[in-house]
ROMIVEX-718710 format. One line per field, with one value per residue (C-alpha): residue number from 1; residue in three letters; x, y negated, z. Coordinates in steps of 0.1 Angstrom, whole numbers. Layout:
# residues N
nr: [NUM	...]
rest: [ALA	...]
east: [X	...]
north: [Y	...]
up: [Z	...]
END
This chain:
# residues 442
nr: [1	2	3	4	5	6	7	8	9	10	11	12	13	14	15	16	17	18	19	20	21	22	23	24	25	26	27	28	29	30	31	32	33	34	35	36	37	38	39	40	41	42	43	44	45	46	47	48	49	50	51	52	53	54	55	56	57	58	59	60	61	62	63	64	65	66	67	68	69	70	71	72	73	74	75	76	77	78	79	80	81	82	83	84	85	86	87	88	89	90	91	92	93	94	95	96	97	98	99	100	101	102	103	104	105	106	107	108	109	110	111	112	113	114	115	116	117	118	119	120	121	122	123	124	125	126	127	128	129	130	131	132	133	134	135	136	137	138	139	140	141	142	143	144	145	146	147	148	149	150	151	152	153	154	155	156	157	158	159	160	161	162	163	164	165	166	167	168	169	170	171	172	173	174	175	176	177	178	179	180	181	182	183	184	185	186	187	188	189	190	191	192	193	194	195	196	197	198	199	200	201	202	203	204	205	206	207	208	209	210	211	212	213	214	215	216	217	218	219	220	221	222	223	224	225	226	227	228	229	230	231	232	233	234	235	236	237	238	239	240	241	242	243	244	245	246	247	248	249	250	251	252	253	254	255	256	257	258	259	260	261	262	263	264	265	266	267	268	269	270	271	272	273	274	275	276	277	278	279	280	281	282	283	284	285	286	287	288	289	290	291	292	293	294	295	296	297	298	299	300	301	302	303	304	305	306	307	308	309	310	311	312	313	314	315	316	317	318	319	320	321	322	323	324	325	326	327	328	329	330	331	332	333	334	335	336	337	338	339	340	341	342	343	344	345	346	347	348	349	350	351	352	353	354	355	356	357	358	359	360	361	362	363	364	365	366	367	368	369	370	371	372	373	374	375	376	377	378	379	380	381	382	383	384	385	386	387	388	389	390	391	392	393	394	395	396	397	398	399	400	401	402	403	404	405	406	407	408	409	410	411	412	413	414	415	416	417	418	419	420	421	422	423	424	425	426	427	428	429	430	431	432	433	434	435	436	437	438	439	440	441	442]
rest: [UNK	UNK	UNK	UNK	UNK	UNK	UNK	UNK	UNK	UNK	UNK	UNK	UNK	UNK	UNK	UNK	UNK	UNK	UNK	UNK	UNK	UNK	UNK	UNK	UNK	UNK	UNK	UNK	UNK	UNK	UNK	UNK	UNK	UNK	UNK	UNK	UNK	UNK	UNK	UNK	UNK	UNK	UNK	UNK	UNK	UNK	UNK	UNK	UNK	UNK	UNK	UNK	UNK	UNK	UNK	UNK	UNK	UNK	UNK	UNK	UNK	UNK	UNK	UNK	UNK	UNK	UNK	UNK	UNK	UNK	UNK	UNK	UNK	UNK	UNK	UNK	UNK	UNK	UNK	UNK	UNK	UNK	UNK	UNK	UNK	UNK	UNK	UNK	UNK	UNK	UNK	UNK	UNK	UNK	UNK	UNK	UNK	UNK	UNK	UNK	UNK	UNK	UNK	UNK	UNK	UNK	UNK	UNK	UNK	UNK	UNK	UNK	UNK	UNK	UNK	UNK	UNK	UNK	UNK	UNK	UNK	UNK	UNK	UNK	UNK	UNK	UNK	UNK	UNK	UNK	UNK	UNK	UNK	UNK	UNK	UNK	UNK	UNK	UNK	UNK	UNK	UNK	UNK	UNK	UNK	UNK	UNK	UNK	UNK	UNK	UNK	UNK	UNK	UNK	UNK	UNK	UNK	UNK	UNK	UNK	UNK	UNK	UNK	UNK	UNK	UNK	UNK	UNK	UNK	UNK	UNK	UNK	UNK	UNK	UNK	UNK	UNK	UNK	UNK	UNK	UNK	UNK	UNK	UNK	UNK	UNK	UNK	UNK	UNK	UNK	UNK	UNK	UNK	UNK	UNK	UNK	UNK	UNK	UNK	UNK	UNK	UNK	UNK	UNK	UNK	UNK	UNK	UNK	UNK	UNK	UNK	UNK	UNK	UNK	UNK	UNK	UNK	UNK	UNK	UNK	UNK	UNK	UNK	UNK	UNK	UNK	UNK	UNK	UNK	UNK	UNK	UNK	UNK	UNK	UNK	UNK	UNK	UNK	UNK	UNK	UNK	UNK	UNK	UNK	UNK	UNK	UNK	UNK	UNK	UNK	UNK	UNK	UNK	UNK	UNK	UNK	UNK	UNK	UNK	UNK	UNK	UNK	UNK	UNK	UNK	UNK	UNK	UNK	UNK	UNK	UNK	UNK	UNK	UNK	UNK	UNK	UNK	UNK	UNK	UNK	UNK	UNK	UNK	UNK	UNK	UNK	UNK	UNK	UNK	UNK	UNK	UNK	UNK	UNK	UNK	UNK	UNK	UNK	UNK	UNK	UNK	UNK	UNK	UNK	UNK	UNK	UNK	UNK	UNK	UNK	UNK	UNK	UNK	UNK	UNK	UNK	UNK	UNK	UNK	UNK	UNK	UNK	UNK	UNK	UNK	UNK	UNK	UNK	UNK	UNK	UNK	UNK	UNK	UNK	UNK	UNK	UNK	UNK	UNK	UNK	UNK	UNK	UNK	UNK	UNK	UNK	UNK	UNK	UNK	UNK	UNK	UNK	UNK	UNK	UNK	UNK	UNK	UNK	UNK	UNK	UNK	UNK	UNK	UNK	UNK	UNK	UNK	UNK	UNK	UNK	UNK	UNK	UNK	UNK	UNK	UNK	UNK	UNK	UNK	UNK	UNK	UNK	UNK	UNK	UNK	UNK	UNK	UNK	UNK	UNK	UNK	UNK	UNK	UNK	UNK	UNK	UNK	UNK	UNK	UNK	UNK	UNK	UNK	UNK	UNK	UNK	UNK	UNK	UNK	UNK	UNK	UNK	UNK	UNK	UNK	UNK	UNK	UNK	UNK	UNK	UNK	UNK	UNK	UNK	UNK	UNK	UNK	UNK	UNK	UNK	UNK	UNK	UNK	UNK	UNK	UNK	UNK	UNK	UNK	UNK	UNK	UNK]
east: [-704	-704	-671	-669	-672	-703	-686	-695	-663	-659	-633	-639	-620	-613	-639	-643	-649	-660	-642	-648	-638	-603	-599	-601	-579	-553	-553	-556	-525	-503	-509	-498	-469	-454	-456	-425	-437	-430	-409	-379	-386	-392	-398	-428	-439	-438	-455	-484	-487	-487	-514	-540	-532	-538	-568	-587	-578	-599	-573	-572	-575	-541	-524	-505	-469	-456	-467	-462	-427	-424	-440	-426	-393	-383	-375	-378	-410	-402	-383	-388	-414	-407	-368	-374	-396	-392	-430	-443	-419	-420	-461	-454	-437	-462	-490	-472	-461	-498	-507	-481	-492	-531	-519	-500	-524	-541	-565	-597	-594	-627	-614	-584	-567	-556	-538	-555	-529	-534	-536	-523	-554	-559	-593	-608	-627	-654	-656	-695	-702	-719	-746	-745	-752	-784	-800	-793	-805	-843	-836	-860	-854	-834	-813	-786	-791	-794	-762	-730	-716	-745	-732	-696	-683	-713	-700	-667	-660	-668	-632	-609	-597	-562	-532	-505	-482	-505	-504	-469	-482	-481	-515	-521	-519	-553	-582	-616	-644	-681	-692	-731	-732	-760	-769	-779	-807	-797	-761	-753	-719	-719	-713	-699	-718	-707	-729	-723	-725	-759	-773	-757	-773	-807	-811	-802	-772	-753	-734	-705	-680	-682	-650	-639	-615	-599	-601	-566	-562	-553	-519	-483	-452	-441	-405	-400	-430	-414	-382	-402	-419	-385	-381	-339	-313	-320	-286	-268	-240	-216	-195	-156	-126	-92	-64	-33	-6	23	60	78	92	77	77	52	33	38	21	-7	-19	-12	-34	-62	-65	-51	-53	-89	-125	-116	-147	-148	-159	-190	-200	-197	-217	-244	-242	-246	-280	-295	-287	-300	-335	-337	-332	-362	-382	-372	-355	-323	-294	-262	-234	-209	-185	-194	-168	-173	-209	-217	-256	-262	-256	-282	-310	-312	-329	-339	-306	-301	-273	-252	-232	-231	-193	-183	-208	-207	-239	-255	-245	-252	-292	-297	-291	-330	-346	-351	-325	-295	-258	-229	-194	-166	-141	-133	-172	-200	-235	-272	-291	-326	-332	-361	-340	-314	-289	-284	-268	-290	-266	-233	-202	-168	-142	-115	-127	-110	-133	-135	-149	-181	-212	-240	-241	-269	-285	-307	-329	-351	-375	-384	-391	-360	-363	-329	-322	-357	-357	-371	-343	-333	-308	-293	-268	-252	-225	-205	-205	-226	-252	-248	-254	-286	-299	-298	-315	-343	-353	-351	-376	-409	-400	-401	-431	-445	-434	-451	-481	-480	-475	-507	-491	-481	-509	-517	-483	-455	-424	-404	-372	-363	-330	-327	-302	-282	-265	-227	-223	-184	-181	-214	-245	-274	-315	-323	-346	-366	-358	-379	-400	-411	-435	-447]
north: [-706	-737	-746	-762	-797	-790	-794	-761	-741	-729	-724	-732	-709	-720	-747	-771	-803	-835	-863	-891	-864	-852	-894	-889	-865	-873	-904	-889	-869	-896	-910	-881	-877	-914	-910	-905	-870	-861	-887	-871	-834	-828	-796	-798	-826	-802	-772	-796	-815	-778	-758	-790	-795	-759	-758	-792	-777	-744	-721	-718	-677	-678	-693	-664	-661	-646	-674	-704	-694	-687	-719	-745	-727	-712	-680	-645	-631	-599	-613	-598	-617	-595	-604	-638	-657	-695	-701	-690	-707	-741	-738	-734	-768	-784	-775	-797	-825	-829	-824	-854	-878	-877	-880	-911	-929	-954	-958	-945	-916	-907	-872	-857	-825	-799	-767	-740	-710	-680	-692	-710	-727	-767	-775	-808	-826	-847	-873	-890	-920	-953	-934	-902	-924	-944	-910	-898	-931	-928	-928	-913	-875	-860	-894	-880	-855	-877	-893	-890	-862	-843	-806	-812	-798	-771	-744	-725	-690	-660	-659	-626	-601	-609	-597	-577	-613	-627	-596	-608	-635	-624	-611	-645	-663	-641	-656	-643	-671	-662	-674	-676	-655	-674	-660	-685	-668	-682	-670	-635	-650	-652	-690	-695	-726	-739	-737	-771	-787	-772	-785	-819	-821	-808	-820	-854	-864	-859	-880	-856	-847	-819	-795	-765	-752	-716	-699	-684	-661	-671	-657	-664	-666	-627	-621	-590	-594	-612	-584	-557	-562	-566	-547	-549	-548	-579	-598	-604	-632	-624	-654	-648	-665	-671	-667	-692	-675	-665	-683	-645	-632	-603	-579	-586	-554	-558	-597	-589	-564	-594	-617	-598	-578	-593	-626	-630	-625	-618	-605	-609	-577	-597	-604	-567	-558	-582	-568	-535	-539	-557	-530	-508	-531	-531	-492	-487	-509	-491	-522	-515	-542	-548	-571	-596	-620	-657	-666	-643	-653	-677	-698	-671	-649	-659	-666	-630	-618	-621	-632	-630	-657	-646	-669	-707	-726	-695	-694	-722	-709	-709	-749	-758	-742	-754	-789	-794	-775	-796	-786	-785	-769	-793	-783	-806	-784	-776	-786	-769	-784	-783	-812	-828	-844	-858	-877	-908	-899	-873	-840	-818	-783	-782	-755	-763	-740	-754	-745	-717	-679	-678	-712	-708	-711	-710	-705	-717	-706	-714	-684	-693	-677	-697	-700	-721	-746	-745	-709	-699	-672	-663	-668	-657	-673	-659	-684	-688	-717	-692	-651	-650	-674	-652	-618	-633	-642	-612	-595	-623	-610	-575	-578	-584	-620	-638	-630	-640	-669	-675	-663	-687	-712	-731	-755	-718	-704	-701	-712	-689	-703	-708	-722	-718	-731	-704	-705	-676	-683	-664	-642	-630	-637	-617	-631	-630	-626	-653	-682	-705	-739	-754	-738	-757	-740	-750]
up: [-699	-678	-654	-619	-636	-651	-686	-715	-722	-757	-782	-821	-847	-883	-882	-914	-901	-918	-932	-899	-872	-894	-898	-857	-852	-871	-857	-823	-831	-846	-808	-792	-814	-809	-774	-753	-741	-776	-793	-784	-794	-834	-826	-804	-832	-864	-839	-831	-866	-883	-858	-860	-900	-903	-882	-896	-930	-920	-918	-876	-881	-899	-868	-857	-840	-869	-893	-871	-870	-913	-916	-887	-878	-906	-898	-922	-933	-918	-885	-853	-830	-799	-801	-809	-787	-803	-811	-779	-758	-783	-774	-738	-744	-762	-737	-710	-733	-741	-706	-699	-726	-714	-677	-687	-711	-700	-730	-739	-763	-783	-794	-772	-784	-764	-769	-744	-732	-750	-786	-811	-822	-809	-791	-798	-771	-781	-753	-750	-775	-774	-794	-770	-745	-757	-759	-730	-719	-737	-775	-795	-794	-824	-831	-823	-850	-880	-872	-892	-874	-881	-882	-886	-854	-849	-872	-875	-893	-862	-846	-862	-830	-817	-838	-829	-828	-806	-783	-775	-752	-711	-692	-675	-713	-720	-722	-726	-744	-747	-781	-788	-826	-851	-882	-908	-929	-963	-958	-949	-934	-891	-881	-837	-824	-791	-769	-754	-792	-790	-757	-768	-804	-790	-759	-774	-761	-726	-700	-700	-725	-748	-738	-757	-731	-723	-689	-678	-650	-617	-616	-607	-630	-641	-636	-659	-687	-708	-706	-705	-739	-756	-786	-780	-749	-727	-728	-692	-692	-663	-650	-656	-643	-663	-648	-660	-679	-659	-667	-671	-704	-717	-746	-774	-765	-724	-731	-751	-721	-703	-719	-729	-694	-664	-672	-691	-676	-640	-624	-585	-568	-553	-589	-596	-567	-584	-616	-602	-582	-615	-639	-611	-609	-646	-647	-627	-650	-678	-696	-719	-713	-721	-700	-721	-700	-703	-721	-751	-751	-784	-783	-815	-790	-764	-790	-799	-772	-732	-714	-674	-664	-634	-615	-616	-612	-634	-660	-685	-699	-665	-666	-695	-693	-657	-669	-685	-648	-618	-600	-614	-610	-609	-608	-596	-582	-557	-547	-564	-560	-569	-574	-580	-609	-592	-564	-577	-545	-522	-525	-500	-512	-518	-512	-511	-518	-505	-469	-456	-461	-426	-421	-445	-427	-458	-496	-519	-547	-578	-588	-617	-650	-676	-718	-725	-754	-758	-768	-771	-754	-720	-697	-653	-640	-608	-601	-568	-559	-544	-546	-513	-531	-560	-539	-521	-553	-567	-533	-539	-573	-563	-531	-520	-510	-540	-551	-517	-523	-556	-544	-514	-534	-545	-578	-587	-595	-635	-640	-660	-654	-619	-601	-568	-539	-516	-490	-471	-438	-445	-409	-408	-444	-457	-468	-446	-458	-490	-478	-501	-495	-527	-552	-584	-610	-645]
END
């Protein structure tokens, strides 16, 4: 199968590959692994070390979600891979770390490794040689072939059907690869050779480098995928207020109803009216949840399954997980604001609540999906400075309009996670329509 660039796509499976192309890779991958795109995560380090050790070692059809995470994250032989989502988020990561380092380099890299969506098994690309290219350029036909790669990279054990872990990942990680099957007649064992490997060795070299690369669909980020596939109740963090202790006397029995009901996790009514049209959205979609304040909400807590963050000023967890997006929530009362990590000055949306009700004229609003590294789980955030901001959000992920907006949006496409401003103009103190003021994808 040959893409727009001209350039075969293939993907090689559980290859054994000879001692000078494992001297290149490795040393291809120490590269990639002291570079700043990764120097700072040892997560994304151990994922990438362990998938290419695994796969140069010949074992690329053991790379599964369920024994990435045994081996790399140490979790439980038996632990639940629906529930927790840490290898398929920490891939996500490594895909655009390694998509950052090659964007960055400056040097020529022989061998480049990639790690196509979809799978868990790294790609090599074999870029063209100073040998490739004097046979292309009128060597004697077959040279190529008597070189010291000679059938190192053109054979690799006939790829195993997905598992169930890998079944986990969303319908735009699929991919679908057209292998050419060869049967070697002195083995009764099927061997996948790349189709562009074969035009290269036979042909006698080529001017363009030999790709093993995935196709992913053309889609947009899915909102509810993720949720939906959940095997327990997706966890919603409800911003809370505390109220300060009144200076009265009470009994012991009249101040404990004191503290523990008026006077902790306050829930505006606006919030409430939030809370009530997302149990109502996840009703329809079938998708079990239960609802704990933000302040009785632990990080064991949020890693044990999907979590939707509501609020923003009121949610410390909403704060703390925005701080790693582009735009950020920041919260120095009585001003609430979102910013862009991407600008050095300039607050473009902020709300202050020390104007009067009557005087607000528009709320903001971050409305966002994404795999967060953090928790590693997939994560919504419905997060508006103020309740209006908050109740606009929440009509934004129930309508048509966002996924317009995705859709409309071309750096969207193929992408699976999102974050979005939206703005609602406040008409005698109610929100108006949700409008998209910035959309970033990834």
């Amino acid at each position: 199968m040959t893409n727009a660039s001209g350039i075969e796509d293939h993907k090689t499976v559980g290859s054994i590959f000879g001692a000078e192309i494992q001297a290149a890779v490795k040393a291809e991958l120490e590269m990639i692994l002291e570079a700043p795109s990764f120097a700072q995560s040892n997560r994304c380090k151990s994922f990438l070390s362990f998938v290419v050790s695994q796969t140069l070692s010949g074992h690329a059809s053991e790379l599964k979600e369920r024994t990435i995470g045994i081996g790399v994250f140490d979790r439980a032989i038996d632990y639940d891979t629906g529930g927790d989502s840490i290898v398929r988020v920490t891939s996500n990561e490594v895909r655009k770390r390694i998509s950052q380092f090659y964007a960055e380099s400056t040097l020529a890299h022989s061998i480049q490794i990639d790690l196509p969506r979809g799978s868990y098994v790294p790609e090599f690309r074999i870029l063209p040689s100073k040998r490739s290219s004097e046979s292309a350029n009128g060597a004697p036909p077959g040279a190529l072939d008597r070189g010291p790669t000679e059938g190192k990279l053109s054979s690799a054990m006939e790829a195993p059907p997905p598992s169930a872990d890998q079944s986990n990942e969303t319908d735009h990680d699929r991919t679908n690869f057209a292998p050419v099957v060869v049967t070697r007649k002195s083995h009764s064992r099927k061997f996948v050779v790349s189709i562009a490997l074969l035009a290269f060795v036979l042909v006698g070299g080529a001017t363009s480098a030999v790709v093993w690369k995935s196709r992913t669909k053309n889609n947009i980020p899915q909102v509810w995928s993720a949720f939906q596939r959940s095997t327990v109740p997706v966890l919603i963090v409800l911003g809370t207020h505390d109220l300060p202790e009144p200076n009265v006397t009470s009994s012991p029995e009249t101040g404990n109803f004191t503290d523990l009901v008026l006077h902790k996790a306050i829930i505006p009514v606006d919030d409430v009216t939030v809370i009530a049209a997302m149990a109502s959205l996840l009703g329809k979609k079938g998708i079990p949840f239960r609802v704990v304040g933000a302040g009785q909400a632990s990080l064991t807590d949020l890693r044990r399954q999907p979590v939707i963050l509501i609020g923003a000023a009121n949610n410390k967890w909403t704060l703390r997980i925005s701080q790693d997006l582009r735009y950020r929530i920041q919260d120095v009362p009585p001003v609430a604001s979102i910013l862009d990590s991407q600008k050095s000055a300039g607050v473009p949306w902020r709300f202050n609540f020390a104007i009067p009700t009557a005087d607000w004229k528009n709320d903001y609003a971050i409305v966002a999906r994404f795999d967060d590294p953090t928790t590693g789980v997939p994560v919504i955030i419905d997060a508006g400075l103020g309740n209006d901001g908050s109740l606009a959000a929440s009509e934004l992920i129930g309508s048509d309009v966002l996924t317009s907006a995705l859709t409309g949006e071309p750096h969207c496409s193929g992408k699976s996670n999102f974050e979005a401003v939206i703005e609602t103009e406040i008409i005698d103190t109610k929100p108006g329509p949700p409008h998209v003021l910035r959309l970033e994808c990834w």
